[in-house]
LUMNUTI-364339 format. One record per residue: residue in one letter; x, y, z of N, C-alpha, C in turn. Coordinates in pm, 1 decimal. Example, Ala and Ser with C-alpha at 12.3 -4.5 7.8 and 13.67 -1.06 7.14 Angstrom:
REM LUMNUTI-364339
[node "A"; [1319.0; -569.0; 780.0]; [1230.0; -450.0; 780.0]; [1320.0; -330.0; 780.0]]
[node "S"; [1285.0; -225.0; 708.0]; [1367.0; -106.0; 714.0]; [1290.0; 3.0; 787.0]]
***
This chain:
REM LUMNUTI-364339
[node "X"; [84.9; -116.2; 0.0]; [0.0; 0.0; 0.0]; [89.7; 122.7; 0.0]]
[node "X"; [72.0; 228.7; -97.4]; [136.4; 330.5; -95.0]; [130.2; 420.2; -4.9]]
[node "X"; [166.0; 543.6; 57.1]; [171.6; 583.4; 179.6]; [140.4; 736.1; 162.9]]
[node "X"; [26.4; 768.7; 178.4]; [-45.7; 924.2; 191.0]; [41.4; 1039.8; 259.4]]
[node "X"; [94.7; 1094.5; 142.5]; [196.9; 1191.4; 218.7]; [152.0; 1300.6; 331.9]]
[node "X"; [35.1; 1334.7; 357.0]; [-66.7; 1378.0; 494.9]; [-87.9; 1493.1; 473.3]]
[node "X"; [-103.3; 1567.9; 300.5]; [-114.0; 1675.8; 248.5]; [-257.6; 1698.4; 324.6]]
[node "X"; [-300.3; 1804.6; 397.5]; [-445.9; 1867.8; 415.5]; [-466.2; 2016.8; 302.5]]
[node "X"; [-539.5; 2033.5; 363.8]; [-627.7; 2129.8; 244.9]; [-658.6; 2217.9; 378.5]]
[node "X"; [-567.0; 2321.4; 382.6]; [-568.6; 2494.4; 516.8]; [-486.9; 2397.2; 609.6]]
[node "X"; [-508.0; 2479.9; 698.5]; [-449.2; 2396.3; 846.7]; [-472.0; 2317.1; 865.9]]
[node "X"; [-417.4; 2273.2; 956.3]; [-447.8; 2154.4; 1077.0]; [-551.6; 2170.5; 1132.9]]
[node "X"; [-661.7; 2109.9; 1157.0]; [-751.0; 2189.6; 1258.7]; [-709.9; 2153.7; 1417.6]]
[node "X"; [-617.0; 2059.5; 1448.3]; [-607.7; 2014.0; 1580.5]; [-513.8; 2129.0; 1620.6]]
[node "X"; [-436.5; 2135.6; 1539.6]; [-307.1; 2238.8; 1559.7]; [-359.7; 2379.9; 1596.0]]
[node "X"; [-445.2; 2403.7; 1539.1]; [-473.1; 2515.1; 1497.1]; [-634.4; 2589.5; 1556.7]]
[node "X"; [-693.2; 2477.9; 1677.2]; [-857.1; 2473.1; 1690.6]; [-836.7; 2390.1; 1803.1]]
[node "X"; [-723.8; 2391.9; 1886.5]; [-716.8; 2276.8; 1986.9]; [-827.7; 2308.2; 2086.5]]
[node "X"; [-804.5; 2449.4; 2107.8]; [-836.1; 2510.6; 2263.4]; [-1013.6; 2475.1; 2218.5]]
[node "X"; [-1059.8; 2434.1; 2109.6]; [-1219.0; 2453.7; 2123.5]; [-1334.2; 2323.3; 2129.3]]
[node "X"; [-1189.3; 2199.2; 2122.7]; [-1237.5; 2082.0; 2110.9]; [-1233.4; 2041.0; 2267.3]]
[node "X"; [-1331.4; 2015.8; 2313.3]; [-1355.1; 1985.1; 2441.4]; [-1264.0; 1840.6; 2509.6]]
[node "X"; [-1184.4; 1901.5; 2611.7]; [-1072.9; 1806.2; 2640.3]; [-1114.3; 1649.3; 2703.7]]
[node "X"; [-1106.5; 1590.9; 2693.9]; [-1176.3; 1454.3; 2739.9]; [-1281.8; 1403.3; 2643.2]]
[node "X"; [-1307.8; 1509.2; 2533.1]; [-1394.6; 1401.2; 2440.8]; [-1372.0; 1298.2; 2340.2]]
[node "X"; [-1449.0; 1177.1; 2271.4]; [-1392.3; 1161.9; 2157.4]; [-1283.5; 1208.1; 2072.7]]
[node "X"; [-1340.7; 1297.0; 2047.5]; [-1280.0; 1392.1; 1900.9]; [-1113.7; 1452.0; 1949.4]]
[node "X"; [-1146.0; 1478.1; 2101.4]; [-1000.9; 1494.2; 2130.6]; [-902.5; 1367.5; 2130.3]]
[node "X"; [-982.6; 1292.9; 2182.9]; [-904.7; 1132.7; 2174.9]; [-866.0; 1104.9; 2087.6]]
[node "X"; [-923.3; 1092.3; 1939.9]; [-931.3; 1030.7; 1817.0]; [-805.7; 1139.6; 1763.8]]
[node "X"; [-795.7; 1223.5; 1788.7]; [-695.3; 1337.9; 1766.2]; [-536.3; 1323.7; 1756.7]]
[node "X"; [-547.9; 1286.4; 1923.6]; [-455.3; 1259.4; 1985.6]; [-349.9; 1151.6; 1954.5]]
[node "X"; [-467.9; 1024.6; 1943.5]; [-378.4; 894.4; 1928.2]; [-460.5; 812.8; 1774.3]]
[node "X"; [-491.7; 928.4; 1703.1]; [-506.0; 810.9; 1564.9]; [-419.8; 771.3; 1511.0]]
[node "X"; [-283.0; 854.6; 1508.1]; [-171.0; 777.9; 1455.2]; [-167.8; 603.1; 1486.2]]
[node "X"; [-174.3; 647.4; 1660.9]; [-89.0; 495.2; 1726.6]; [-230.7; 414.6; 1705.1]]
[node "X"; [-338.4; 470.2; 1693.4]; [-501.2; 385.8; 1685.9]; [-478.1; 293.9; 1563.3]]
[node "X"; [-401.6; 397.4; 1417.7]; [-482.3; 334.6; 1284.7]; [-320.2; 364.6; 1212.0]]
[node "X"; [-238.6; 294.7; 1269.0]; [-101.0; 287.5; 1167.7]; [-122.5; 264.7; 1042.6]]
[node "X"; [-59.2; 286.3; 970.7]; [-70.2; 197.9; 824.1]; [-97.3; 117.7; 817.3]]
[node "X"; [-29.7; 40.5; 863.3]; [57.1; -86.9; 867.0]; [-117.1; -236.6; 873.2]]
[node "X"; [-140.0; -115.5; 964.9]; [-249.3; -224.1; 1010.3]; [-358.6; -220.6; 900.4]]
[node "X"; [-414.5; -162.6; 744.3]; [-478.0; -177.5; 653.5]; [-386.4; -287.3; 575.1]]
[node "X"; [-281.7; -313.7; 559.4]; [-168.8; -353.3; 493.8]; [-240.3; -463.0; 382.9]]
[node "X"; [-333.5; -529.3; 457.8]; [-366.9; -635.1; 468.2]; [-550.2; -562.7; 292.7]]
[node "X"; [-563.9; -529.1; 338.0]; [-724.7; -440.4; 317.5]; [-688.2; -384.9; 172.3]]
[node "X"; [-541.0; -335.2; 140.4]; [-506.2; -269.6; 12.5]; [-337.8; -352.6; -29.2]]
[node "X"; [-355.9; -444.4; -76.3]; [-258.9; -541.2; -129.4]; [-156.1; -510.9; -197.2]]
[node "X"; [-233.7; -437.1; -329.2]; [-153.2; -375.8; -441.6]; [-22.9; -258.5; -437.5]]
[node "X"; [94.8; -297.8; -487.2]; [179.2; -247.4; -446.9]; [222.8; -111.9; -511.7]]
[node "X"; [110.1; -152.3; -620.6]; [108.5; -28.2; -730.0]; [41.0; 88.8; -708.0]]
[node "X"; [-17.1; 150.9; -568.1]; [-85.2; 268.8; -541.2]; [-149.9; 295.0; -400.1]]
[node "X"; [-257.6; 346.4; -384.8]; [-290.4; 375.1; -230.1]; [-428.4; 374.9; -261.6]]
[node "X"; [-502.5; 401.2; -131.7]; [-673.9; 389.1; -198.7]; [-695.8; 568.6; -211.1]]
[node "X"; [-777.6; 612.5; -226.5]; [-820.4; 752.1; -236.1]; [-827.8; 825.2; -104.8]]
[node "X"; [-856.3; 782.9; -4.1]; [-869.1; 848.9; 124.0]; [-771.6; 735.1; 253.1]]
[node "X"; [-670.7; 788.1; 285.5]; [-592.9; 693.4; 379.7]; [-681.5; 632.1; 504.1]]
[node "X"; [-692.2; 514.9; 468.0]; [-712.5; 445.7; 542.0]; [-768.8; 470.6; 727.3]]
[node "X"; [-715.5; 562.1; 784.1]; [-650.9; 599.2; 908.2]; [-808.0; 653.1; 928.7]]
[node "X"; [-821.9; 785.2; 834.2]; [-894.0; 914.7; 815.6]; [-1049.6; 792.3; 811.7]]
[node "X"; [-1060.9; 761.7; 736.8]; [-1168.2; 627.7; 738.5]; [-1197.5; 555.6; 858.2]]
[node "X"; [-1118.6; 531.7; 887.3]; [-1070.3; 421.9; 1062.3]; [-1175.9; 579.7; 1143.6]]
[node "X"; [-1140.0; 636.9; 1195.8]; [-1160.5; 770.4; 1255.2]; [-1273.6; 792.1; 1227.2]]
[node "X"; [-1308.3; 792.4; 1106.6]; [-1469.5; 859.4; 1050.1]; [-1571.5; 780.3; 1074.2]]
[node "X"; [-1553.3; 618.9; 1049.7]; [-1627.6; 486.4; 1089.7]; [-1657.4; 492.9; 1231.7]]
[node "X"; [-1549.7; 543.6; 1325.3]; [-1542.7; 491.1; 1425.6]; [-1663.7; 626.8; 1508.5]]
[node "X"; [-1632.5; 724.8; 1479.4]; [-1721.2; 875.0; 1501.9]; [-1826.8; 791.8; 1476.5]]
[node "X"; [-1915.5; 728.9; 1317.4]; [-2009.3; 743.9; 1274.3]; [-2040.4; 659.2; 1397.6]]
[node "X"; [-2017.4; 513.7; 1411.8]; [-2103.8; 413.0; 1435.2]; [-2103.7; 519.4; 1614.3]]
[node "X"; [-2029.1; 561.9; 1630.9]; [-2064.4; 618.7; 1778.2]; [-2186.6; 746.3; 1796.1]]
[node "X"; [-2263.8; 777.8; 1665.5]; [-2350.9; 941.6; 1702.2]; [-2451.5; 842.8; 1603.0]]
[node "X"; [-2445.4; 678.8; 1576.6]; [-2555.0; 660.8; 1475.0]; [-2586.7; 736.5; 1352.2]]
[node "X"; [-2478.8; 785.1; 1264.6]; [-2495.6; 873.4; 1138.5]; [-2498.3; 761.6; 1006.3]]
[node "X"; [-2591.1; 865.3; 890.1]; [-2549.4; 773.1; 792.1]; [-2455.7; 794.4; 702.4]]
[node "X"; [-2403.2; 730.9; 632.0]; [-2318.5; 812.9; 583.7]; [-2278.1; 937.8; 504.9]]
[node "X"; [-2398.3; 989.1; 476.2]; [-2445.3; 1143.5; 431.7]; [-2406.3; 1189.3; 553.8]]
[node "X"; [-2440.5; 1199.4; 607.8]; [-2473.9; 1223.0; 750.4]; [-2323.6; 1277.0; 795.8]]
[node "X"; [-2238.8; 1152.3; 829.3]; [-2126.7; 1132.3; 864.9]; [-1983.5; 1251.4; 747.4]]
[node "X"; [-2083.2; 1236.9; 645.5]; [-1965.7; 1293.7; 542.2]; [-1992.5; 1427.6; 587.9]]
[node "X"; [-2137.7; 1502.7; 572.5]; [-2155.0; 1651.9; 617.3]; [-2094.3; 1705.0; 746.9]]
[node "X"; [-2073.7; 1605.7; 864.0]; [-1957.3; 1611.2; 970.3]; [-1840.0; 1662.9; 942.3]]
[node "X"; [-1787.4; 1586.3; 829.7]; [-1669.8; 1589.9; 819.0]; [-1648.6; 1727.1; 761.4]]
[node "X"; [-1742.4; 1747.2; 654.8]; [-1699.8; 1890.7; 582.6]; [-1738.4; 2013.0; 697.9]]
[node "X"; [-1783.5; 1998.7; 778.0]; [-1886.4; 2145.2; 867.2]; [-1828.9; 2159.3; 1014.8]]
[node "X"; [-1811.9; 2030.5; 1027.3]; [-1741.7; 2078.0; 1225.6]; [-1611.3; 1995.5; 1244.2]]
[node "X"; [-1587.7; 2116.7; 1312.3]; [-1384.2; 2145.3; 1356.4]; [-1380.9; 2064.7; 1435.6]]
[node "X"; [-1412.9; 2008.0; 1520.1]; [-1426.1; 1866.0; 1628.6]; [-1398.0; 1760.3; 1556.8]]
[node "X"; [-1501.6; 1694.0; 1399.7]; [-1465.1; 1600.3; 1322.4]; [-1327.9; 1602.6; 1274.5]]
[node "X"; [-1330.9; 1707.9; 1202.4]; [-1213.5; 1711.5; 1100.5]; [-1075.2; 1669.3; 1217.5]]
[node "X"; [-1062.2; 1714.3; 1305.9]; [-957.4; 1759.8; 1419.0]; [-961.1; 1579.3; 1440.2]]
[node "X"; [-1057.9; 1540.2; 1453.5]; [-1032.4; 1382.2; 1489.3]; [-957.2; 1250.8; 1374.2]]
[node "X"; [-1056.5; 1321.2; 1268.9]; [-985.9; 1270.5; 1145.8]; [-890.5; 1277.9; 1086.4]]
[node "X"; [-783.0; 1410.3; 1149.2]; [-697.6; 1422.9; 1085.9]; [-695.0; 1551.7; 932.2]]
[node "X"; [-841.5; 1576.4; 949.2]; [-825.7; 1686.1; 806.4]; [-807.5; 1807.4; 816.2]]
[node "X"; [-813.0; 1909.5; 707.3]; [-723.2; 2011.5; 740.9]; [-855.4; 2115.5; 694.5]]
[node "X"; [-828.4; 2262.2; 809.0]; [-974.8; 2313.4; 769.7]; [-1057.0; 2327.8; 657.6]]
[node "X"; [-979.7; 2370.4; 540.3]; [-1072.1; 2315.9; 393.6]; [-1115.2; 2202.4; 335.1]]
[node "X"; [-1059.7; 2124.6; 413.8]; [-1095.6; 1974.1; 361.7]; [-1205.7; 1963.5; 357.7]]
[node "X"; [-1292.9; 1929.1; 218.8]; [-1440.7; 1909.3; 222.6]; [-1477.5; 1729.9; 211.6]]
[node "X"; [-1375.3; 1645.7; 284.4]; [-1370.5; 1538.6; 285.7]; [-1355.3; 1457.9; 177.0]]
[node "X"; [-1507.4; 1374.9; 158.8]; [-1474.2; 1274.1; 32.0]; [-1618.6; 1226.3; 14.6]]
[node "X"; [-1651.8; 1114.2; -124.8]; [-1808.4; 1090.0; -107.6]; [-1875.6; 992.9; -50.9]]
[node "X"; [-1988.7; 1001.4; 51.0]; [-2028.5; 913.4; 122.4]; [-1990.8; 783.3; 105.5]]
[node "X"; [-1975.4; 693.3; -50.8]; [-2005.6; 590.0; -87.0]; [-1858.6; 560.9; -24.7]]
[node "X"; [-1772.6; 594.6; 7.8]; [-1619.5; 551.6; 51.6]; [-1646.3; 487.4; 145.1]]
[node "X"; [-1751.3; 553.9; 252.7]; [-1731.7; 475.0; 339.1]; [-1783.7; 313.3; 311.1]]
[node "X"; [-1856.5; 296.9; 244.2]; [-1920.4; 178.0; 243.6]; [-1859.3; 114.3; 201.1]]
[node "X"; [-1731.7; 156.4; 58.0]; [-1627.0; 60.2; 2.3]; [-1534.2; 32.0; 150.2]]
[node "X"; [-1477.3; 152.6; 191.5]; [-1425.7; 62.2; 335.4]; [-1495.4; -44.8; 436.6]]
[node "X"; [-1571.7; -2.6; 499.5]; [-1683.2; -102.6; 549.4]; [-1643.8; -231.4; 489.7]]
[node "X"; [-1684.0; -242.7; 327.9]; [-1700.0; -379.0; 275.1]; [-1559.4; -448.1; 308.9]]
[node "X"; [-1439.7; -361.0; 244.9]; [-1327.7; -428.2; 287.4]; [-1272.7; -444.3; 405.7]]
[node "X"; [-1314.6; -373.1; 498.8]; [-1302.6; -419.7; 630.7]; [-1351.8; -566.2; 649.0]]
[node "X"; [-1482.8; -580.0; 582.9]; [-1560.8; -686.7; 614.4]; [-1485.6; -846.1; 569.7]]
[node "X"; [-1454.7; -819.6; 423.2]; [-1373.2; -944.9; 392.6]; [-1320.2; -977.5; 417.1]]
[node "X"; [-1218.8; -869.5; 532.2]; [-1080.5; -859.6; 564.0]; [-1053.3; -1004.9; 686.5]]
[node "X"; [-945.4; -1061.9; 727.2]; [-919.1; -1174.6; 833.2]; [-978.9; -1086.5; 955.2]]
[node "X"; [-961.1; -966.7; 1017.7]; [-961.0; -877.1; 1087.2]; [-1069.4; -786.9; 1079.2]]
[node "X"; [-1213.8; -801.4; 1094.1]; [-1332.5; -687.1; 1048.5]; [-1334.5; -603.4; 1150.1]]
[node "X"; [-1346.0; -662.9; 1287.7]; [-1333.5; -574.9; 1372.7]; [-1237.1; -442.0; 1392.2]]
[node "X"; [-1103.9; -450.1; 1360.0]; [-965.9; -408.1; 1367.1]; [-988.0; -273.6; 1466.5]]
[node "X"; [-1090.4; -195.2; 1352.1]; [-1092.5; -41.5; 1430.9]; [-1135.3; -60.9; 1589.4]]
[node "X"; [-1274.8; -132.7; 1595.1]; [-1321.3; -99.0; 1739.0]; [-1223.2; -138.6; 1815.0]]
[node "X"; [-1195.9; -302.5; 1777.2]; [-1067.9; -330.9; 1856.1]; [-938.9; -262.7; 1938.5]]
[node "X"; [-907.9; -177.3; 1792.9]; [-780.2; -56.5; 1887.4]; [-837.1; 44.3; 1953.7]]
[node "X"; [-943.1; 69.9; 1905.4]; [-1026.4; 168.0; 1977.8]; [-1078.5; 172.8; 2153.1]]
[node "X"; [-1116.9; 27.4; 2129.4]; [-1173.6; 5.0; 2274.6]; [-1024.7; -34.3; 2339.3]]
[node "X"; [-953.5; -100.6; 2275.0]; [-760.3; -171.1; 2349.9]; [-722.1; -49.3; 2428.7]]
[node "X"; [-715.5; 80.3; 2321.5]; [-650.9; 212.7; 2386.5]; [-778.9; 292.0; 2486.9]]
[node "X"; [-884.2; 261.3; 2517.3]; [-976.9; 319.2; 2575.9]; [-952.1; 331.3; 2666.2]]
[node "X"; [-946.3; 152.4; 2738.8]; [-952.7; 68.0; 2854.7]; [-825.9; 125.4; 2887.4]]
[node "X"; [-735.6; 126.4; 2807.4]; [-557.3; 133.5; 2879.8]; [-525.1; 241.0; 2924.3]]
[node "X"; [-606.8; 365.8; 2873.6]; [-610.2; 479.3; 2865.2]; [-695.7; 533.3; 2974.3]]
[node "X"; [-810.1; 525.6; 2964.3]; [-917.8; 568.7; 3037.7]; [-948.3; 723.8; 3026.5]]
[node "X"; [-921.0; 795.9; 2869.0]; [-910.0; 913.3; 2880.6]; [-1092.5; 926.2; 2835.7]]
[node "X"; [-1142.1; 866.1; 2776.9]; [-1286.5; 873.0; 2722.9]; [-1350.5; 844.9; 2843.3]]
[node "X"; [-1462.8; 965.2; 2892.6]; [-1581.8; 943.7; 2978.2]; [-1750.8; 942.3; 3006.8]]
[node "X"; [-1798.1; 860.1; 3055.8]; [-1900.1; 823.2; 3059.5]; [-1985.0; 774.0; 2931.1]]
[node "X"; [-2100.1; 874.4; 2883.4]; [-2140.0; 779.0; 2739.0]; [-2040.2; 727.2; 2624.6]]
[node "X"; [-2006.8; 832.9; 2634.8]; [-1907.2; 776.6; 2497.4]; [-1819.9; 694.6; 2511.3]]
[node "X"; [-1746.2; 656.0; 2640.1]; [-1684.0; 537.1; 2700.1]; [-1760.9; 355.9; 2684.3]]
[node "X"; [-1874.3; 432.6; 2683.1]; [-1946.7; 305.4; 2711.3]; [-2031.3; 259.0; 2561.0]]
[node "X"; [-2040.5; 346.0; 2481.7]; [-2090.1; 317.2; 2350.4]; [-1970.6; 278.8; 2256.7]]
[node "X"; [-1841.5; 277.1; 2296.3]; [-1717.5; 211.1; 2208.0]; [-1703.0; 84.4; 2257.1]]
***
C-alpha cells in the first residue's frame, strides 16, 4: 500500500482549533492517538496492491467509521460532519478546507473491512486504547 503523504487542504484543525475541542472528548481522543489507533501498517492487509494507495488513507476512514457508528450517522450524515465541524475534522486528521470525500467511501471501506481476516480491527484498537487509557468518559466510554 502506498503511503499518503498527509497533504491537508488549510491547516491543521487540531493544531490550529485545539483550545475549542472539548478536552476529554472523543474527538479529542481520536486526535490525539489516531496515529498509534490506525497505523498503516495495520490496513496492509485491506489494500494489497503495491502499485498505489486507496483515495482516502485508510486511518482518516478508521476515525470517521469509528465517530459514525458512535452518534448513529449515515453516511451522508457522517460525510456533512466531516466537511462542517472542527471537532470532526480535528479527529480525522483533516485540514480546515478539507471538504472530505463521497459518502459511498465509506461503504467501500466497510466492505473491505468486512472481507478482511480482521473486520473488527478499528473498534478493537479503539476500545484496546480506551480501557488502557481511560481518557474517554461516561457515554461515549461506554458506547465504544
Amino acid at each position: 500500500m502506498g503511503e499518503w503523504a498527509g497533504e491537508t487542504v488549510g491547516p491543521d484543525v487540531w493544531e490550529t482549533c485545539r483550545e475549542l475541542i472539548p478536552v476529554g472528548s472523543v474527538f479529542a481522543f481520536l486526535a490525539e492517538h489516531r496515529g498509534r489507533l490506525f497505523p498503516a501498517a495495520m490496513f496492509a492487509d485491506m489494500y494489497p496492491s503495491a502499485n498505489g494507495r486507496p483515495s482516502m488513507p485508510p486511518q482518516i476512514l478508521a476515525a470517521a467509521i469509528a465517530l459514525q457508528a458512535l452518534h448513529g450517522l449515515s453516511d451522508f450524515e457522517t460525510v456533512q460532519e466531516l466537511r462542517c465541524d472542527l471537532r470532526w475534522k480535528a479527529a480525522c486528521g483533516l485540514g480546515l478546507n478539507d471538504t472530505a470525500f463521497d459518502p459511498s467511501l465509506l461503504s467501500y471501506f466497510r466492505r473491505r473491512l468486512a472481507r478482511s481476516a480482521r473486520p473488527n480491527r478499528v473498534f478493537e484498537a479503539v476500545r484496546e486504547v480506551v480501557n488502557a487509557t481511560g481518557v474517554i468518559k461516561g457515554r461515549q466510554r461506554r458506547a465504544l
